[in-house]
Every structure is written in structure tokens, then in C-alpha cells.
N, C-alpha and C positions, 0 to 999 in steps of 0.2 A: 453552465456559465464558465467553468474552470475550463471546458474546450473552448470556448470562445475566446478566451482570454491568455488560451496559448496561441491561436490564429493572431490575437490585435497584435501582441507581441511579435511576431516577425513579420506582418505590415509595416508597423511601425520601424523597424528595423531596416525592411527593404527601402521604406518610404522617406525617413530622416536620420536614420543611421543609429548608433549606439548611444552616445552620451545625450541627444534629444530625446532619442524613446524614456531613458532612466527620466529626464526632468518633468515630461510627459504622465510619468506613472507616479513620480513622486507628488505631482499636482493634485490628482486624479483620488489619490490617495489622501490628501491631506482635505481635500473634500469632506471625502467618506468618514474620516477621523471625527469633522467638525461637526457633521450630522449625527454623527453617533452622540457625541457630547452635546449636544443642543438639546435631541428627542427620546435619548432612552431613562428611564423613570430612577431617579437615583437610589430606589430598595432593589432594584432588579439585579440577580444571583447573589444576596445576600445569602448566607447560609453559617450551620455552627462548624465552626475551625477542627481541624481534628487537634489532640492534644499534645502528641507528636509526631516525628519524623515518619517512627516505624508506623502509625496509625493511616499512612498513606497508603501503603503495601497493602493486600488484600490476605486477609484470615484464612483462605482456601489455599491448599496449595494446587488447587486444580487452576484456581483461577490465575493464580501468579503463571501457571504453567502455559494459558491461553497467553496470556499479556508476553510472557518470554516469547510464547511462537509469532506472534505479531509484530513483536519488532522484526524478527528476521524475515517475515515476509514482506511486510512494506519494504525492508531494505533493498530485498534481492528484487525489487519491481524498480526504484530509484539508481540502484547502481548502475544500471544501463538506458535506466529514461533522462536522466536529468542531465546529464554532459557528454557518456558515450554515443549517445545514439546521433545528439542532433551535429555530434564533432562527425562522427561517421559519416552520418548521408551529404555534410556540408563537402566534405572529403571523397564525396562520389559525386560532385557536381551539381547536386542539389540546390535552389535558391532558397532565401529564407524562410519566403511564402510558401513553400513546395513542404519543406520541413516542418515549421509550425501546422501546417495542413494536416499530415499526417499527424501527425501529436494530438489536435485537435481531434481527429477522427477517430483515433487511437480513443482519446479519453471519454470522447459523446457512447461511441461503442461499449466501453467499460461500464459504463452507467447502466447502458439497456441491458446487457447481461445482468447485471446486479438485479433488476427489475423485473426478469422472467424469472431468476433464478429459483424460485417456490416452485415453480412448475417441472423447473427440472432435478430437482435435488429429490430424495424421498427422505421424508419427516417421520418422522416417530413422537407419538405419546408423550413420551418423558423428556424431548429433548436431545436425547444422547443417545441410545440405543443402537441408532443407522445414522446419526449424524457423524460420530465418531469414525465406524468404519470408513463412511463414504468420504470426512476430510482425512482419512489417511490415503485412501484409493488417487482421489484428484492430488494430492500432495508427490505422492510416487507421480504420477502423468505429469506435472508442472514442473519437477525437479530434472524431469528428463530433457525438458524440451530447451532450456536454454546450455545444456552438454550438447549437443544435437545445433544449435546451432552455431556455437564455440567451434565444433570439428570442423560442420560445413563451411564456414569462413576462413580455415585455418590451413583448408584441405586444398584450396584456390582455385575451386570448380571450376568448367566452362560457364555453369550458368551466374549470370549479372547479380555479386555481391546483395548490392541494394533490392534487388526481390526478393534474396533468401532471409534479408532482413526483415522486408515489412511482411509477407508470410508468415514468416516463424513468429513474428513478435504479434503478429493479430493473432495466432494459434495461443501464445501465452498471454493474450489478456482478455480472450474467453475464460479460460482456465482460474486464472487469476481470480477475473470476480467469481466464480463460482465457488474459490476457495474462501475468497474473502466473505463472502455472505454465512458459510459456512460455520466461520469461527465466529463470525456476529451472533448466532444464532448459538453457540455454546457458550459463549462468556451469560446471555443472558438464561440459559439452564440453568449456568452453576452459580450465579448472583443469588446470594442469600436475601433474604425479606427484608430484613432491618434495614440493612446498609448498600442496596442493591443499586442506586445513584452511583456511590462512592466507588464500587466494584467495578462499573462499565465505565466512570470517569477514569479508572485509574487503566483500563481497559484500552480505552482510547488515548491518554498519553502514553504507553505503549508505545503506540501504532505512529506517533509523533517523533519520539526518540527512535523506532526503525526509521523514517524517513530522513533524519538528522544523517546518524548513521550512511544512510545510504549514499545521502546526495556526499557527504563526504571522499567517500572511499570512490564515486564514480569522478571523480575527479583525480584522484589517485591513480584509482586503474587505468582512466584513459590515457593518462601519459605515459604509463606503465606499457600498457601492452594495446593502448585501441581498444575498440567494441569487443573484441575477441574474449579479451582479460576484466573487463565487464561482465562477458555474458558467465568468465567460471567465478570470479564471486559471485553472481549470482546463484549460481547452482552449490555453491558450496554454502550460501543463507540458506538457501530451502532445505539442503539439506541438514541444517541442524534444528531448522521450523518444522522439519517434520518427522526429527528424531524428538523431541519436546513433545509433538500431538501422539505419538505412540506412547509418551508417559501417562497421559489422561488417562483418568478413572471411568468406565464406563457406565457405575451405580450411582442411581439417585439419592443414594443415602449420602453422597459427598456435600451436597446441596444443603439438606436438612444437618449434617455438622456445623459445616459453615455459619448455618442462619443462626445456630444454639451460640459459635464462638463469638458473633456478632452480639448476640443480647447481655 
């Protein structure tokens, strides 16, 4: 649905321009609003409060340590999807349909990877064992590949800008979800018993605040320097997402502390 709904986004754009697409989505959306408030049950995510600020934070510091590498990975995936990329190809001639296309494609693609990715990853018993090395293996591979296409840009090939873009960038968002599955798959190792909700919630706003982050700065960089200056923040998130994942702990005893500090 989220690729679909980057294609309706530049129909609508090609088809009634900018400020009717926004009134269009603002309608669209106040819909969605009114149905939520009409039919969802009003005990639905009632839950007890924590009792303060610090009680948001996660007791592990393995798991603070996944949620640190999260932001930076969502970021360095937004830095260059959210304003460099579609500024870029608009700036290669591209129409909007054509743009939104790939984005779309881009993101239906991201999915299915996420969805093989058990078959391609190798899993261990405890969770962490081979999960760890293997998101530090794909981490090195993912950090590489948007330096790599930063040069090839920078380098001003014979070959057509706009291919070495959508190459490289389908190359990084195999990668991507396969990293991304990965750290899903460690926050829920080190999720202690008690409070193991609150852990992956706080896991997932993370992954919120890297996208904040990101889409920010790609609006920065793009003015700054183009897709170019895009693609080294992003290699310069990964790599501190993946200076963070060589901090993890590899024993399962981290887990079972956690779950004690929680009760």
C-alpha cells in the first residue's frame, strides 16, 4: 500500500498539479480520521503509563544500543529517498509518473525482500550467535554501496547518471531490508520478558526518529550538494549504525539481566 501510494502521489501531481493533489489527500485523509473515530472501540491501546521519562528508555543497554543503530539506519535510507532522489531524476528529465514509478517499485520491492529474508539470513538458536555477525557482514556491504555510488556520480561517467542511480539504489534496498529484518530480529532476542512490548515499542520509535532525522537533513543535503551529498550522509549514518552494531553483546546472558532489571 505505501508503494501504491507513492505512484497515486505523482499521478495526481502529473494529473492536477501541487496544491490540488495536497487538497485531495487532505480530504482523503480526513476520511480515514472520521472512520477511525466512529469504529475503533474506545479501551483499544489502553495500557499502564510508565512512571517516568527515564522509564521510556530501555534497561538493556544492548537494546538502547539496537534502537541507537535504527535511527541511523532508517535515516541513511531517507536521506536520499525522500527529496534527493525524486529532486535528481526530476533534474534528469524524468516525469512525475516515471519518478513516483520507481519509488513505488523501489518500495513494493523492499517489502518482498523483507519477506524472503528467513530464507536468506542464517538464524541461530539463541537469536544472536550468527545474527550479530551476519548484521555486521551486510552492514560493511550496505555502508559501501552508497560511497560507491557518491564517486560514480561525482566521477561524471560516460554512462547515463539516472541508471547508475536506479542500479545502485535497487542494489541498496535489497541490502537494506535484509539488514532491516535483521535488527528486527535482535531487538526481539534482547527483549526481556516482563516488559518486552515496551522494548520493541521503544525499538520502533527509534526507527521513527531516524526517519525524522533523515527526511530533514535530505532536504539539507540536497540543496547542499544534490543526490551526490545525499548519498555521503548516508554512508556516513551507516556508518555509525554500524559502529553501534559492533558494540552488541553476543551472550544471551544480556537478555536474562535485562528481564531481572525489568522485574
Amino acid at each position: 500500500m505505501k508503494g501504491f501510494g507513492f505512484f497515486l502521489g505523482g499521478v495526481l501531481l502529473e494529473a492536477v498539479g501541487f496544491r490540488p493533489a495536497l487538497w485531495l489527500m487532505a480530504g482523503m485523509l480526513a476520511l480515514v480520521l472520521a472512520n477511525v473515530l466512529l469504529s475503533l472501540p474506545v479501551e483499544l491501546g489502553k495500557a499502564k503509563a510508565s512512571k517516568s521519562f527515564g522509564e521510556l528508555f530501555a534497561k538493556s543497554r544492548a537494546i538502547n544500543l539496537v534502537a541507537a543503530a535504527r535511527i541511523f539506519l532508517f535515516g541513511s535510507r531517507d536521506v536520499w529517498f525522500v527529496v534527493g532522489l525524486p529532486v535528481f531524476l526530476y533534474a534528469q528529465g524524468w516525469k512525475y509518473t516515471e519518478i513516483a514509478g520507481f519509488i513505488a517499485a523501489w518500495t513494493i520491492g523492499y517489502g518482498m525482500v523483507q519477506a524472503v529474508a528467513p530464507s536468506v539470513l542464517r538464524r541461530s538458536t539463541d537469536g544472536l550467535s550468527r545474527e550479530i555477525p551476519e548484521a555486521r557482514l551486510w552492514g560493511c556491504v550496505l555502508t559501501a554501496i552508497p560511497v560507491v555510488l557518491a564517486l560514480m556520480l561525482q566521477a561524471h561517467l560516460s554512462v547515463s547518471p539516472g541508471l547508475i542511480v536506479v542500479v545502485g539504489l535497487a542494489v541498496f534496498g535489497f541490502v537494506f531490508a535484509v539488514i532491516s529484518s535483521l535488527h528486527s530480529y535482535l531487538i526481539l532476542a534482547y527483549a526481556g520478558s516482563k516488559k518486552a512490548a515496551e522494548d520493541v515499542g521503544f525499538y520502533y520509535a527509534a526507527n521513527a526518529a531516524g526517519r525524522l532525522i533523515g527526511i530533514v537533513l535530505s532536504g539539507a543535503l540536497a540543496q547542499y550538494g544534490s543526490l551526490p551529498a545525499c548519498l555521503w550522509g548516508s554512508a556516513a549514518m551507516l556508518a555509525l549504525c554500524l559502529a553501534l552494531v559492533f558494540l552488541l553483546p553476543t551472550e544471551m546472558g544480556v537478555r536474562h539481566t535485562a528481564s531481572m532489571a525489568a522485574e
